[in-house]
N, C-alpha and C positions, 0 to 999 in steps of 0.2 A: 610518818610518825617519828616523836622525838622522845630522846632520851630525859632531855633538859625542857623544864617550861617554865616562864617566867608565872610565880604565884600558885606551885602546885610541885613541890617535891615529890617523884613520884615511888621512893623508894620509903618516905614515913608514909604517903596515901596507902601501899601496898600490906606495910605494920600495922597500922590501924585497922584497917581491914582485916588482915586475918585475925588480928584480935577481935573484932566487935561482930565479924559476919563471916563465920568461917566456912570455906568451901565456896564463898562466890569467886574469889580470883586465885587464879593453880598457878601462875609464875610470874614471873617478871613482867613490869608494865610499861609499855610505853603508850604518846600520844599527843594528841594535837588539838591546837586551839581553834574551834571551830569559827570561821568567819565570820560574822556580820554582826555581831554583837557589840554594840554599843554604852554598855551601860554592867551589869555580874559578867565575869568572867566563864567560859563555860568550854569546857573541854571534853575529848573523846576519847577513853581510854582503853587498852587494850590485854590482856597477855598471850593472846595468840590465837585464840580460843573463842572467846567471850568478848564482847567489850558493854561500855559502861558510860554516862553522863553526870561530869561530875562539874560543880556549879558553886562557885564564889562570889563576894561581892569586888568589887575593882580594886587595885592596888593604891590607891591615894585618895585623899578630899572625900570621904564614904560621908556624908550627910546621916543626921543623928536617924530620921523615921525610914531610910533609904535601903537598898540591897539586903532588905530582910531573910535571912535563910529559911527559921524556921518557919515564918510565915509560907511561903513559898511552898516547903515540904507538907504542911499541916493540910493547907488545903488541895493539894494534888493527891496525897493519901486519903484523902476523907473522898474527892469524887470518884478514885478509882472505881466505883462499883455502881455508880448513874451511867446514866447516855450521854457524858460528856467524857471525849477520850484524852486519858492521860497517860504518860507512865509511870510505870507500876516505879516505887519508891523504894530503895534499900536499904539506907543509913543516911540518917543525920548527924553533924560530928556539930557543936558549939563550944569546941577544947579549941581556942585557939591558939596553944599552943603546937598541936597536930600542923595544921599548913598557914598559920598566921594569923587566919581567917574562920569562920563559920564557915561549914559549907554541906554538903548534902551529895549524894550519888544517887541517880536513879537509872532507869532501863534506857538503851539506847533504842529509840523506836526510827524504824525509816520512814525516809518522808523527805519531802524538797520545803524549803520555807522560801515560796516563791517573792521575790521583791522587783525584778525586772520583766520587761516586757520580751525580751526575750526569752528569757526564761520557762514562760507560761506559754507563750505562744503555741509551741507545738501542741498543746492539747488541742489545738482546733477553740473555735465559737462553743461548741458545744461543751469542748469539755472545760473551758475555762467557765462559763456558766454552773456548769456543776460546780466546781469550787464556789463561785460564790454561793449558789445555793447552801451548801453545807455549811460555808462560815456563817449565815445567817441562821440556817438552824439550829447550828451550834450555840450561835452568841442566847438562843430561845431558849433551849434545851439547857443553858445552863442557870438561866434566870429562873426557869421554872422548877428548877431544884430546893427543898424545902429546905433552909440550912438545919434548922433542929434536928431531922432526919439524918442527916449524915455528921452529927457529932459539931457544927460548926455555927449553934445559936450565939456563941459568946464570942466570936469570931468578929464582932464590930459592932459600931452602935448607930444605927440607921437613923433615930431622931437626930435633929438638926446636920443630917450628913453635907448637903449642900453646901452650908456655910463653913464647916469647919474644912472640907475640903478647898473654898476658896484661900483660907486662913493659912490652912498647910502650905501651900505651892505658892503663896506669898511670903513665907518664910525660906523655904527653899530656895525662892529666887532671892533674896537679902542673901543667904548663906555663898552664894554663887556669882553676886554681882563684881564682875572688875571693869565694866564699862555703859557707857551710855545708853538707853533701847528706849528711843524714840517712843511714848503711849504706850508702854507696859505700863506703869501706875495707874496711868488712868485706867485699863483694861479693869487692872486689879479692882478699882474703886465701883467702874461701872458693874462688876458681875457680882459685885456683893449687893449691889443696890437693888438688882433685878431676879434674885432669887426666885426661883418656880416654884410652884406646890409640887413635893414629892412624889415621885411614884411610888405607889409601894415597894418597900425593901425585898431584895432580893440577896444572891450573891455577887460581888464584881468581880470581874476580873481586872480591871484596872488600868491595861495596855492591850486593850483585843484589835488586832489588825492582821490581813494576812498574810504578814514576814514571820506574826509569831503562832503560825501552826503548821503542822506536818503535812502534806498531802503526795498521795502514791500517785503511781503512773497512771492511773484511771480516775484520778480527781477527785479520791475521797479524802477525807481530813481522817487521819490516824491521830495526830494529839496536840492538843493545846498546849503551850509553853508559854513560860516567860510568868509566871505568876508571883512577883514580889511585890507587885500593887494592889493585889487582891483585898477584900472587904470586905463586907456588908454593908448596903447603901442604898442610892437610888440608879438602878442599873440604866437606866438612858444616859448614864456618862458612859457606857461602853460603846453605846452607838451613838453617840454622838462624835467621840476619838475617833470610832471606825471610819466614819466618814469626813472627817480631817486629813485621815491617810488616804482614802480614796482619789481625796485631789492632791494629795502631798507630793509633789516632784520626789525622783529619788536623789540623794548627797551625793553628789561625785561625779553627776550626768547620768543620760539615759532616760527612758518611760519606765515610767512605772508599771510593774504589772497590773494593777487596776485598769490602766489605759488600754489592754488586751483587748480583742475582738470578743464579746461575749460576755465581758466583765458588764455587769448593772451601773448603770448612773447612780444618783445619790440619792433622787428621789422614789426609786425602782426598789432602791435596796430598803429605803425606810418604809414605804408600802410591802413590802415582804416579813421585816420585823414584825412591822403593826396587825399583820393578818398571823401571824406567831404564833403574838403574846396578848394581844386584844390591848395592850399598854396603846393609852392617849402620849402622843407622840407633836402635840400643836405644840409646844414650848419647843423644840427639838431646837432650834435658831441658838439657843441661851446655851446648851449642852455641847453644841460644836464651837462656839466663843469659848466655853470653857475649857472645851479639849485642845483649842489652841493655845489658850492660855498655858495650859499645862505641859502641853509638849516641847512650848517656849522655853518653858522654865526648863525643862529636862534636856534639851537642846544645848542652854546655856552653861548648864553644870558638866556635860560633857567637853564642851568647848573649853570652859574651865581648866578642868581635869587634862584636855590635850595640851592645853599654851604652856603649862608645866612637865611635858611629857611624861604625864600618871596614864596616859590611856597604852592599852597590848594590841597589836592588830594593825589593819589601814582602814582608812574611808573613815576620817576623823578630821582631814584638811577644811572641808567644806561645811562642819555640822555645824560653824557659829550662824554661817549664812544663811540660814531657814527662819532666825527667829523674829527678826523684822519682816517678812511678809506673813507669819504664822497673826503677827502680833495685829497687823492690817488687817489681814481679815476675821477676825474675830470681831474687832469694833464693826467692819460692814454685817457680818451676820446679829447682831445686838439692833444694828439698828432695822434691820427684815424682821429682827424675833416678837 
């Protein structure tokens, strides 16, 4: 634990706090930047007693639709009380004059956010199967949440989602381009061409894979993170990225924990969704083009944001290099879809 954190004064965080939520932190705070995050800043804090997850958008190049806080906040408060686990949420600050930034604190939940193959491994077959089982019913159990029930109908606008989401992440890569990428354009042109008939709308989460959720020593998923992509849309772009990740090498070397003993194939795992959610799943080809597309883009803005040293943390050397094979296979799956 540190005194000093790059994007998180932690003696105005402590000010703020007892002003706006008094009685949650009794002294002095320190704390530290949790690893692996790639994209908001997210930190662990502490005063000796308690501790707390408190979550910014990155230091440089923030992209206008990008690192949303209150988005983030809104709907992780509004699931707390479904069968989709989150943590429970404490303050929202959008003073940025407070720590520069927008940002939020919530419950610090335990839980491992497996991403290596070592990592997972010690559960055994069996119990890395449980995990996936759970991120799958998870990713169900959050679809089948009614958004108007939990305060979250205005929360996005499901007509024409598909398209404006190809639109978005074409924008975002214009906003991020400083070099050449080989059939990105065309990617871009072919998935506008080839648009699916909607699922029905649900809620997304946006970025659902299993680096971003909790799971305890016994293989349950304690809580979903990472929700600044969240929406309302047509949720087979969850499972369509999820299984993007599932074959995604991990940045830096190593297997991925998908590759674990137990972990489901790609096609195992979409037969698990489709028995869920009863959702037709035959477009699926078009969804994982897309999540490539997408992760592309997000790969590249990161890369971005490193060549200028705006990124906090390590395992940022290698993220330009995923976007040319994301980009290749996307076009092989369009042409399967």
């Amino acid at each position: 634990m540190s005194d000093e954190l790059p994007g998180l004064d932690l003696e105005r965080l402590r000010s703020h706090l007892d002003g706006e939520a008094p009685g949650l932190v009794s002294g002095p705070l320190s704390g530290e930047v949790i690893a692996g995050g790639k994209s908001n800043l997210t930190y662990v804090v502490t005063d000796g007693t308690g501790s707390w997850v408190v979550r910014r958008p990155p230091l440089g190049h923030v992209l206008a639709t990008a690192h949303d806080m209150p988005r983030e906040y809104r709907v992780m408060t509004a699931l707390h009380e479904t069968a989709v686990p989150v943590p429970r949420t404490h303050l929202l600050c959008e003073d940025t004059e407070v720590l520069g930034a927008p940002f939020y604190v919530m419950e610090h939940v335990r839980g491992t956010p497996f991403r290596t193959h070592d990592e997972i491994a010690p559960l055994g077959a069996e119990g890395v199967r449980r995990v996936a089982d759970g991120l799958v019913t998870t990713l169900g159990d959050l679809h089948a949440v009614d958004p108007e029930e939990v305060g979250l109908g205005d929360f996005g606008r499901p007509a024409g989602f598909l398209e404006r989401q190809v639109r978005r992440w074409s924008k975002q890569l214009e906003a991020s381009r400083s070099r050449d990428i080989p059939g990105i354009d065309e990617l871009r042109d072919r998935l506008a061409a080839s648009l699916p008939e909607q699922s029905a709308p649900a809620i997304v989460h946006g970025d659902y894979r299993l680096d971003n959720v909790l799971v305890d020593g016994d293989g349950r998923l304690t809580a979903v993170l990472d929700w600044e992509m969240a929406t309302l849309g047509d949720p087979l772009v969850d499972l369509g990225l999820m299984l993007v990740y599932r074959e995604q090498p991990v940045t830096g070397g190593g297997l991925p924990a998908t590759s674990a003993e137990g972990f489901p194939h790609s096609p195992e795992l979409v037969e698990m969704y489709a028995a869920a959610t009863g959702r037709d799943v035959s477009r699926l080809g078009w969804y994982v083009a897309f999540g490539c597309f997408k992760l592309a883009v997000i790969a590249e803005g990161i890369h971005y944001r490193h060549s200028r040293g705006l990124t906090v943390g390590a395992g940022f050397d290698g993220i330009g290099d995923v976007v040319a094979p994301l980009v290749e296979r996307a076009h092989t799956m369009l042409k399967e879809d």
